[in-house]
N, C-alpha and C positions, 0 to 999 in steps of 0.2 A: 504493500500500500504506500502510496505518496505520500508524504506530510506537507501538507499546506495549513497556512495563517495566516489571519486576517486582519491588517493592521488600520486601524480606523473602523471596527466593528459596529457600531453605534447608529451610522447612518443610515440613509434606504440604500443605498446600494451597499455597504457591511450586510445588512439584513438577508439584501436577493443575495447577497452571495452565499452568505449563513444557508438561505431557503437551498439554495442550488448545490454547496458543496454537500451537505446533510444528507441528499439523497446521491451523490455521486456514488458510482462501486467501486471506483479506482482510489478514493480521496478518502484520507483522516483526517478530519479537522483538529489539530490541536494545539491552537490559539487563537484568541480573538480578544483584541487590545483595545482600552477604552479606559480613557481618563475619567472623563464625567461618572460611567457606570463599574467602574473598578470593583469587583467583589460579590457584584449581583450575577447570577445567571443570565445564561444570553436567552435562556426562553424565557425570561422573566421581561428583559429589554421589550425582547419580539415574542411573543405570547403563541403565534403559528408556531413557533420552533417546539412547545412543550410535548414531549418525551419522542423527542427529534434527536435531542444532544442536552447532555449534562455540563457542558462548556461554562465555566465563568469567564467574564470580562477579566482581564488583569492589565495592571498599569505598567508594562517591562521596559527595561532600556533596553538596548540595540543589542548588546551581549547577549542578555538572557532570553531576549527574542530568538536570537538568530541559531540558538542550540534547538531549538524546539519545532523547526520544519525545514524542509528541502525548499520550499517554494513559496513566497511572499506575495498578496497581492496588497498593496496599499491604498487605501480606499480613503485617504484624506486628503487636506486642501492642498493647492498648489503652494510650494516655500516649505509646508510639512514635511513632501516628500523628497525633495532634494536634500533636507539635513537626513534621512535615514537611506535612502537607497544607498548610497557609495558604500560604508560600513558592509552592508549585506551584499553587494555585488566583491569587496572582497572579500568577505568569507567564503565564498565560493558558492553562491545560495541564487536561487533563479529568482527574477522577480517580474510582476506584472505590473503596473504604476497605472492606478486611475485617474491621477492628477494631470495638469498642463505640463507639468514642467520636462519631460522630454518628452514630448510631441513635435516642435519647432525646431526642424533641424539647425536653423540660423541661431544662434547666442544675442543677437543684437535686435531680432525681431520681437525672443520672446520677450526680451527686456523691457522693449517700448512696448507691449501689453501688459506685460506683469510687470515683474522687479528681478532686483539683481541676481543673478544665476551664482549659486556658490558651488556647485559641480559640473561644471558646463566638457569639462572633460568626459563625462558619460553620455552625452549630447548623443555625439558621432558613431557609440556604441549602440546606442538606442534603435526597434527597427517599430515602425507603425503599425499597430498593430490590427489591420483592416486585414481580416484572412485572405477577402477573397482579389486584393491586389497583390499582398505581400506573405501566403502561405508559406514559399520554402524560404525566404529569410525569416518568417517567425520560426519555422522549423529551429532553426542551429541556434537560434537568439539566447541571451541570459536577460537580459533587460525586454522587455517589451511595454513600449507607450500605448496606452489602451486608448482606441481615438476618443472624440467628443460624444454625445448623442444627436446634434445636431447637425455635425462632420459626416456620422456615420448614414444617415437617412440622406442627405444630399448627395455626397459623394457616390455610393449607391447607386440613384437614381440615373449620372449624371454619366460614371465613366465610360458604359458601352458607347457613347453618343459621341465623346471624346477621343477616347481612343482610334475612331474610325470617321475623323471629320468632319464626321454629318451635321454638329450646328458651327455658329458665329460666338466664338468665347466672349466675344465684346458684351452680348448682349443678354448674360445670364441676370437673370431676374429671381429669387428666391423669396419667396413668403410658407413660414414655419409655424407650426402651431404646438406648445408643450404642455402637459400636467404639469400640474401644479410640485412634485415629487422633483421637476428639476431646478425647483429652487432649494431643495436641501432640506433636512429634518430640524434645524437649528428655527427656534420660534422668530417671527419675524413679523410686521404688521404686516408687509406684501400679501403674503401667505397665509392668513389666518382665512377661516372659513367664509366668516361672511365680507370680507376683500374680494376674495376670487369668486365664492358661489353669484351666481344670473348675471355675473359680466363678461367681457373679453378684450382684452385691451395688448395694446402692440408696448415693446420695450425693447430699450436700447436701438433702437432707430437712428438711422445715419451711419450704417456702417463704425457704430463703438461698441460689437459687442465682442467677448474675448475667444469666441468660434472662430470670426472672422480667418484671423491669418492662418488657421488651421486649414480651414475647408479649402482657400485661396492657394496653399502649399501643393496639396493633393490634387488638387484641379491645375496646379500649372506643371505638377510632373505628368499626368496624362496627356494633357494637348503639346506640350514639348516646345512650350511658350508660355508668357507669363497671363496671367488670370487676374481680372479682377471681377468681382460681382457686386451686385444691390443683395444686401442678405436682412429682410427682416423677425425677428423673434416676434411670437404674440404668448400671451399667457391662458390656457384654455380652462375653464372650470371644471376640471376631469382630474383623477388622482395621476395615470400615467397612459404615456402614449404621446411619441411626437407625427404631426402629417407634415410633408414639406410638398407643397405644390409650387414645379421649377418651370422658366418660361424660358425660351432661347428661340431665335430666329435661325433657319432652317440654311445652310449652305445649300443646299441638290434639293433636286424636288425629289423627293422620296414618297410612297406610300407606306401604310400603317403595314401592312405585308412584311415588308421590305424592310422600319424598324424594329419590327416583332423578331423578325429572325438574328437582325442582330444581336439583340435582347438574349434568344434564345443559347445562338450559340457562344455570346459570354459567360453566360450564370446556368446553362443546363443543369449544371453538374455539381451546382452549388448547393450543400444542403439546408443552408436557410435562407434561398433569395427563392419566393415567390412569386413568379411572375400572373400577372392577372388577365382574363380571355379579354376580347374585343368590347369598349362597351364597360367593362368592370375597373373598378376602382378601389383603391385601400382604403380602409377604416381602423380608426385605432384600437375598436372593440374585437377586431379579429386578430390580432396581434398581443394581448396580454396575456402577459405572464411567459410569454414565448422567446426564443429567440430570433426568429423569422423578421426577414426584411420584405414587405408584399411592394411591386410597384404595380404602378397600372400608367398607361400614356395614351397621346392623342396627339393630333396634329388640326392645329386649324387653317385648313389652307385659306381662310379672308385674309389672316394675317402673316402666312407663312410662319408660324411658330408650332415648336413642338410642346405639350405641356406633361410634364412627367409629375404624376402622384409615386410619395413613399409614404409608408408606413413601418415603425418599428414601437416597442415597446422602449422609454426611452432607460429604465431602467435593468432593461435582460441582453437586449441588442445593444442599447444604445450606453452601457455600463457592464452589470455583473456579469451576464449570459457570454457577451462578448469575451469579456474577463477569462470566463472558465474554458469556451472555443482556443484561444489563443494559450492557455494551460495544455490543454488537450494535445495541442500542436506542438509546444515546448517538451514537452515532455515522452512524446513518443506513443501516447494514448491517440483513440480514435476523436478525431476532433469532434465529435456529434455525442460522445461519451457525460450523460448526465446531464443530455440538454434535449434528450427526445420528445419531451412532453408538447402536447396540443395546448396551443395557446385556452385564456378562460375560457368559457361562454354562457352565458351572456353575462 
């Protein structure tokens, strides 16, 4: 059995991971690290866990952490996980990082969105952790940056279309819709119930949100030119589930045929990309709890643009689920290993 631990246990994605490694056949859970809840049980934290796992939270330094699993996923803030990953990358320990801080291959990019890099030597070591662009360098990886959830729905949606020059990069248009779940467990007024419930309102608009240069990375290694887009976030009154509906102006006249195959034969063979019949569309209620990415598209020839529907769960795809895919693959396990299950319903 693997040892795995869960550093940042606390949050909703500590949680999905809890929910996901719990029922892994390959994984033992044994640790899960938490300042605030030190001492309590983790099915005490997360109450679905009860007689899941006998797990306490514990508050460990880096030493005593790093005796205690083969394999880290770190599930805290960005600036957190840069003071603990380097430690554990030399003890010779695998890690998954859910944070920003290697994602940005550039040192000087992440800075001007975050703050000052105090490991930036594991930058370059770092590989992305989107399976289904970068499978065999996650394969051989120690370090893996586990993308955004709003990286990961867009990107998604976007690369068959890129990689094979069917639209105008100029003209990419993104409007994103998220749960509430991605603004984090930490109490907040944003986030309190009656904030979000019977509203829907857009944030960080103008191109300031800290996805940005992510997605804009990834989209400018596919087209094999630089990227920029219009990317808006909205906040949707729903626990979890991001939709990103993407707009781009069409280079060739193509038919819906003709982009379905290419669809088809990028993500065939992919076992949680989705693809949706003519006519069908993603929804975020078909996608919880899962790790499945569903797209669906169209093309409106008035305007010559293609419009690409994604759907992901933003906490299983678009965090944990992702997380334990990307394990799966580090570690020589089946990457579908502990993540078969059918999204909710209803």
């Amino acid at each position: 059995m693997l040892r795995a631990a869960i550093i940042g246990a606390s949050g909703y994605t500590g949680g999905e991971l809890s929910r996901i490694l719990c029922n892994h056949p390959e994984i033992e859970l044994t640790a899960a690290t938490s300042r605030q809840y030190a001492g309590k049980a983790l099915s005490e934290v997360f109450p679905n866990l009860l007689r899941k796992t006998d797990l306490l939270c514990e508050n460990l330094s880096v030493d005593e952490l790093s005796e205690r699993a083969d394999l880290f996923f770190a599930a805290v803030p960005h600036k957190t996980a840069m003071d603990l990953v380097p430690q554990l990358m030399q003890d010779g320990k695998k890690v998954v990082d859910l944070s920003a801080d290697y994602r940005l291959r550039d040192v000087a990019t992440y800075e001007e969105w975050y703050q000052k890099h105090s490991s930036p030597e594991f930058i370059a070591e770092a590989t992305y952790g989107l399976p289904e662009l970068y499978r065999e360098q996650i394969k051989r990886a120690r370090l893996v940056a586990n993308p955004g959830c709003y990286p990961t729905s867009i990107i998604l949606g976007l690369a068959p279309l890129l990689q094979q020059g069917i639209i105008d990069p100029s003209t990419i248009i993104v409007d994103s819709k998220s749960g509430a779940t991605g603004a984090g467990r930490s109490a907040s007024v944003g986030s309190l119930f009656c904030e979000v419930h019977d509203g829907f309102r857009a944030y960080k608009v103008g191109g300031t949100h800290r996805h940005l240069p992510e997605i804009e990375q990834e989209l400018t290694v596919l087209q094999k030119s630089d990227v920029k887009i219009s990317f808006t976030p909205h906040l949707l009154p729903i626990s979890r589930g991001i939709l990103s509906t993407t707009y781009a102006n069409l280079n060739v006249n193509v038919s819906y045929e003709s982009v379905h195959q290419i669809y088809t034969d990028t993500y065939q063979d992919e076992p949680f990309i989705r693809l949706l019949p003519k006519g069908s569309f993603p929804a975020t209620q078909h996608v919880r709890g899962a790790n499945f990415c569903d797209i669906g598209y169209a093309i409106d020839q008035r305007t010559n643009r293609i419009i690409i529907v994604s759907a992901i769960d933003n906490i299983v795809k678009g965090a944990a689920g992702q997380a334990v895919q990307n394990m799966n693959l580090m570690c020589g396990l089946s990457e579908t290993c502990g993540l078969e299950g059918a999204p909710f319903f209803p």
